[in-house]
N, C-alpha and C positions, 0 to 999 in steps of 0.2 A: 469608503474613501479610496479613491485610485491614488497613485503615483509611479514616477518613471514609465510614462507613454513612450513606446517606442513599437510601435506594431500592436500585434494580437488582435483579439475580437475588437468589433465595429461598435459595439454597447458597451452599456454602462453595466457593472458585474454585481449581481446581489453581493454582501457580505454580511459574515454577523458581525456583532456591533464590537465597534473598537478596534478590529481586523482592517488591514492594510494591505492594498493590492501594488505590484509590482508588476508590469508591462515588459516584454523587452520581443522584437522577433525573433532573431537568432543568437544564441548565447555557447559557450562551452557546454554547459549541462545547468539547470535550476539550479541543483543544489552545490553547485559552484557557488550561484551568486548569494543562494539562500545564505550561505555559511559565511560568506564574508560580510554578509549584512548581522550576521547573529556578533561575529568577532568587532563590528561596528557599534553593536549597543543596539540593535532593534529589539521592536517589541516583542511578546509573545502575540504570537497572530497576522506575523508579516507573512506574506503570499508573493511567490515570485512565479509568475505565469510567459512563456512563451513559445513564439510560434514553430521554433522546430530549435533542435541540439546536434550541437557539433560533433560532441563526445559523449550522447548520453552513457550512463551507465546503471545497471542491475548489480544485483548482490554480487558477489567474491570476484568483483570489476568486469562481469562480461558486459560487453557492449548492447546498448540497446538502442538499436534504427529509431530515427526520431525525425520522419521527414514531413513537411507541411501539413496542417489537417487536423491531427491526431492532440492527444490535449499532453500535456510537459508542465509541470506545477510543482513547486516545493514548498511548505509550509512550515516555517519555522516557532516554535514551541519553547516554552520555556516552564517547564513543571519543576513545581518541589516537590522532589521524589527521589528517591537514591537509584544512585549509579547503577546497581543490579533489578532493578524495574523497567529500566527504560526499554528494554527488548519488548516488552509487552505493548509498544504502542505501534508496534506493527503490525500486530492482531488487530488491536482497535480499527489503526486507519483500513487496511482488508476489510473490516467488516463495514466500515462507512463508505467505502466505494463500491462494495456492494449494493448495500443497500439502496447504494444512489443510483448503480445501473440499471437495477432491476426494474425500475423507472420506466425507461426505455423499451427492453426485450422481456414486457408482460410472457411471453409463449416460451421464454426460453430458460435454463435451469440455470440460477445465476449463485455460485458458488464461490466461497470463499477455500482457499487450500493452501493446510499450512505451511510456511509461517506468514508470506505474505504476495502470497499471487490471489487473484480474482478468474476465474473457468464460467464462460456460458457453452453449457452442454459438452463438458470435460476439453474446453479451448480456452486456451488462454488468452485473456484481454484486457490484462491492468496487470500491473505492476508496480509493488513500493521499494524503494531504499531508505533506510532508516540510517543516519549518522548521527554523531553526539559527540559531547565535550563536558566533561565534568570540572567542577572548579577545584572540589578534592572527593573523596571516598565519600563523602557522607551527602556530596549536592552536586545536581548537575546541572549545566551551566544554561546550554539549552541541547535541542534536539531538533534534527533538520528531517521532514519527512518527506520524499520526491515520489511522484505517483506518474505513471504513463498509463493513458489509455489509448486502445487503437479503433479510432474511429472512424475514419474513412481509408485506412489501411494498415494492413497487419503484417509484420516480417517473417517469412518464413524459416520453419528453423525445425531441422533435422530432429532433434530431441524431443518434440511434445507440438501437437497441433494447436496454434492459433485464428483469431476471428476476429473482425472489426465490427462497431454498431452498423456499420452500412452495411454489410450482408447479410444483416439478421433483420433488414429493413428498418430502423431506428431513423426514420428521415428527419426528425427533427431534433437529432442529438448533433451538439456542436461544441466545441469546447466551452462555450462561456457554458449553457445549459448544463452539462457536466458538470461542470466543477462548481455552478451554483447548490447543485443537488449533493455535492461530495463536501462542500465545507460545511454547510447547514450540517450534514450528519456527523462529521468528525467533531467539530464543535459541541455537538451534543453528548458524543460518546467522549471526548475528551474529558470533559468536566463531570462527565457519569463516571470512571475510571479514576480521577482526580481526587474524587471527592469519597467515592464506595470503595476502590482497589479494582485489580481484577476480575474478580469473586461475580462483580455485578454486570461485567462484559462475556463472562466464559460461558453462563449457558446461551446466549444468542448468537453468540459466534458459534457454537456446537450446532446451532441450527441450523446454519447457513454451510455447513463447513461441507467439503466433499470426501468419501471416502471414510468415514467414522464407522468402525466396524468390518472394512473389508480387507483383503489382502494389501499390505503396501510395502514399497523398501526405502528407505530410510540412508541418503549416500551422506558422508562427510569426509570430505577430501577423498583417498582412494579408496576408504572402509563402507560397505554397504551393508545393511543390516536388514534383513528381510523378515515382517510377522505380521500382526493386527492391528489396526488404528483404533485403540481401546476408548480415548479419552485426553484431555490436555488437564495437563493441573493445575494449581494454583497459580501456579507462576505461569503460565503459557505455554510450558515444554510438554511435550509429548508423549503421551503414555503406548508405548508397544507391547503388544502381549506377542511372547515369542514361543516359535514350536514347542520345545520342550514344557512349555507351562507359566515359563515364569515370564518377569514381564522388566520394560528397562523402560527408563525417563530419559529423553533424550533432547537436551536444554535448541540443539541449532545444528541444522542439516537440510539437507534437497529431499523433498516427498515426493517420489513415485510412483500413482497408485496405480492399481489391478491393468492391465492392458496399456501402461502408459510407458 
């Protein structure tokens, strides 16, 4: 089911079933509109897709270039699950927009790297923000997830190399195709997560993941903690084995790996 036409792709957009698409061209950011559709009483499974953002934004509010082309999408959620789970569905969607790229760039090494960027051939080229509203401690209300991918161009950016489907020759990647391939999977790993916990997402996320086993650092605000990317636990956080021996879990941070 589409609604609110206003731009976007020329087709009609697969969806899973009971999912509801949202159209718009130019917006503040997705997960603007997503969240005030959630604070409105929408479903779980509402989709707000459009064609470029005003303001998009990434984790701890850097700005994310959001101009024609490129796919801009927020998916609003609504899981029974406590308030301290919900961080983990930022793994899941990483691993479902992986999976959907890989689609596309057969030749290229398509990585997920925690907690929630997407790397073909250690570049960056997706990106989630995860936001939430819980109704108390014990439930939450819903969960807004916004996802960029750079498809016919990529922002440049001092801190880490990026890559669009168009350079990696993807001619037939478009935003609808995209995000036909990105909902089918998140749908699947939603309700696999939903129903199993994390338990039944972490070792394919391990498989997909970049940098497991090698040097990495580890920044959170100005502290940067430098060791080995041993493992993720149960919960989704991250296992460091550090020089000395021992080893630290580390719940939410910026991952560095070896040469990056």
């Amino acid at each position: 089911m589409t609604a609110g036409l206003a731009g976007g792709t020329d087709r009609d957009i697969a969806l899973p079933p009971g999912w509801v698409l949202h159209r718009h061209g130019s917006v503040t950011s997705t997960n603007d509109i997503a969240k005030d559709l959630a604070q409105q009483g929408a479903a779980h499974g509402t989709v707000v897709l459009a064609e470029q953002q005003e303001a998009g934004r990434g984790r701890q509010g850097r700005a994310w270039s959001s101009p024609p082309g490129n796919l801009y999408v927020s998916v609003l959620l609504r899981p029974t699950v406590l308030p301290a789970l919900v961080a983990q569905l930022s793994l899941v969607a990483a691993l479902a927009m992986a999976e959907a790229l890989a689609g596309f760039v057969p030749g290229g090494a398509v990585r997920v790297k925690w907690p929630n960027d997407v790397l073909v051939d250690d570049a960056k080229i997706s990106g989630l923000l995860l936001e939430s509203a819980g109704a108390d401690r014990e439930r939450v209300e819903w969960v807004v997830i916004g996802s960029g991918v750079n498809i016919v161009s990529h922002p440049s950016l001092a801190e880490r190399p990026t890559v669009a489907l168009a350079d990696l020759g993807a001619r037939d990647a478009t935003p609808a195709s995209v995000l036909e391939g990105y909902l089918a999977r998140l749908n699947i790993l939603v309700d696999r997560w939903a129903s199993d916990g994390f338990d039944a997402i972490r070792p394919h996320w391990l498989d997909w993941a970049a940098g497991v086993g090698s040097p990495v650092r580890v920044g959170h605000g100005e502290q940067s903690i430098a060791g080995r990317f041993l493992d993720l636990d149960g919960n989704g956080a991250l296992i460091l084995g550090l020089p000395d021996g021992g080893r630290r879990t580390i719940a939410a941070g910026d991952l560095v790996l070896a040469g990056g």
